[in-house]
C-alpha positions, 0 to 999 in steps of 0.5 A: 844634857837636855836643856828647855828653851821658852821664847817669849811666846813660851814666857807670855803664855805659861806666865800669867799675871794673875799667876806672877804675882803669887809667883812673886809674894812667894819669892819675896816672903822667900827672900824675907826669910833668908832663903835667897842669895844675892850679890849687887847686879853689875853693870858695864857700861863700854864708852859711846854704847847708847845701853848698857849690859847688867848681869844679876846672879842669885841663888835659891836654896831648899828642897829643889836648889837653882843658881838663876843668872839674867843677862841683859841689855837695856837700850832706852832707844828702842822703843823708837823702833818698836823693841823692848829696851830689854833684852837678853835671856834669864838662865837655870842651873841646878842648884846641886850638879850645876847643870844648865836646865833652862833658857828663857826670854829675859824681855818677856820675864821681865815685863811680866814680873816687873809688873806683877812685884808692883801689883803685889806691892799694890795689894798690899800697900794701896788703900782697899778703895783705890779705883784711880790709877795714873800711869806716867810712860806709854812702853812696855812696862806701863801696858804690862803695869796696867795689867797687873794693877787691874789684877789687885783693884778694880778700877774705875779709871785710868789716866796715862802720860807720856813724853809725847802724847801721841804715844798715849793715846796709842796706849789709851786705844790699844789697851782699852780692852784690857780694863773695864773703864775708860783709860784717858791720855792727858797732855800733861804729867800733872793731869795724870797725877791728880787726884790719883789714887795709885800712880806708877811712873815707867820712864827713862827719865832721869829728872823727877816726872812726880812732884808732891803738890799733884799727890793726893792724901793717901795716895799709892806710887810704884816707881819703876822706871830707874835703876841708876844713882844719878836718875830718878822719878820722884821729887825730894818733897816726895820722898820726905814726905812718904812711907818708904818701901823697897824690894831690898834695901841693899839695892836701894842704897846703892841703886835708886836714884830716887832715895839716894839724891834725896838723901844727897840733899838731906832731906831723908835717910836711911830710917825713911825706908821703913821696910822690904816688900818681903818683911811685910808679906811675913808680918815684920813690918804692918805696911800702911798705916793709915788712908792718908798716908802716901806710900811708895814702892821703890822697885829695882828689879831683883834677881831672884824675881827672874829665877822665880818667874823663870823657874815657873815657867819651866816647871809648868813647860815640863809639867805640860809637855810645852818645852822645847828640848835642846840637847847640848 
């Protein structure tokens, strides 16, 4: 048996993010339609281990089937010592025979396509004009978030905060050939928020780094950063106050921090999720509904997002005579 291997080189190069977000809106209208399963991620968690193992399988049926498992490790330190916090591999099994057909690089696929569900959500979420964009964190996913973005609006500027500052100015000065405007790095979380028209929080933190008073009217939040119940970006007047949509409530109710604390508090419920990204892709649910009206995009991160982004890949590797063979 014959199995392709793309490392992250191999991901980056046949995964672009103009590319992954159409890879993603297909995925997701996908999942809309029931075309997808996927049970709940697990997480282990050893005692005294500073990151944790998540393990996120899924199935796709239809003409060409494939069982997709990501294996990962999430290491919040290692952006100290200049690594991905995520690292581990997405792998393809033939929906049929059950024959591995394909590893990839879990860090780069889940860069690319974390970024690129939140300029879909942003495409389609965002209001037509917003040109402003606040990204709080300075890693990973707030250089691959900025890229997506700038896909789906045309900016005029950009405003980035971190926990030091330091580490935004190296993102304002690395990324500036990325976009055409100026990217700003502020000292203060506040500064980047205000009068932003699209905000995307990629922490690791675990308390609120947006609060309702710095939004403004009409304003758009992707929020990526947490995966945990206990963790969470967002305030409670901001939940209580938006338009809440998700990548799939199953996840949101057991997953997001930011909906369940809220919640916790009674400040909201689950009729504040007012639909998944996928039912409005396929026109369950109108999405905005007004320019005033402050939107957010919960995202967890889906399994079937990696299938996708992974399968992808590896038909265009075999498409182009990229992929590099193992047999095993």
């Amino acid at each position: 048996m014959s199995v392709i291997i793309l490392n992250e080189e191999d991901v980056h190069q046949l995964l672009p993010m103009n590319e992954c977000i159409d890879v993603m809106e297909r995925a997701f209208k996908a999942l809309a339609r029931g075309e997808v399963e996927q049970p709940l991620r697990t997480i282990f968690r050893p005692p005294g281990v500073k990151g944790v193992m998540a393990m996120m399988p899924t199935f796709r049926g239809g003409e060409a089937p494939l069982f997709g498992l990501k294996s990962i490790c999430v290491f919040p330190g290692n952006a100290a010592i200049g690594k991905d916090a995520h690292q581990g591999a997405v792998i393809l099994f033939d929906g049929t025979t059950g024959e591995l057909r394909a590893i990839a690089n879990a860090s780069a696929i889940t860069a690319i396509r974390t970024a690129a569900v939140s300029g879909l959500a942003t495409r389609i979420l965002a209001r037509e004009d917003a040109s402003t964009l606040a990204i709080i964190g300075a890693g990973v996913q707030a250089r691959t978030h900025l890229d997506a973005i700038a896909c789906v609006r045309k900016l005029a500027r950009v405003r980035v905060a971190a926990s030091r500052l330091e580490s935004a100015e190296t993102f304002a000065r690395e990324m500036k050939s990325h976009v055409d405007c100026e990217i700003e790095a502020v000292d203060e979380l506040e500064k980047a928020v205000r009068n932003a028209d699209i905000v995307v929080t990629a922490t690791t933190s675990r308390e609120p780094v947006v609060r309702r008073e710095w939004l403004a009217r009409g304003a758009h939040i992707n929020a990526v950063g947490t995966f945990s119940p206990k963790a969470r970006e967002l305030d409670t007047a901001t939940m209580a106050s938006a338009s809440i949509f998700v990548d799939r409530r199953e996840s949101a109710f057991n997953e997001a921090g930011d909906y369940l604390i809220a919640a916790g508090e009674g400040a909201i419920g689950p009729d504040n999720i007012l639909a998944e990204l996928g039912e409005v892709l396929i026109g369950q649910h109108t999405g905005r509904s007004s320019s005033d009206e402050i939107t957010i995009f919960k995202s967890l991160g889906l399994a079937m997002e990696d299938l996708a982004a992974a399968e992808y890949c590896y038909r265009k590797a075999l498409g182009g005579g990229l992929a590099t063979k193992v047999s095993i």
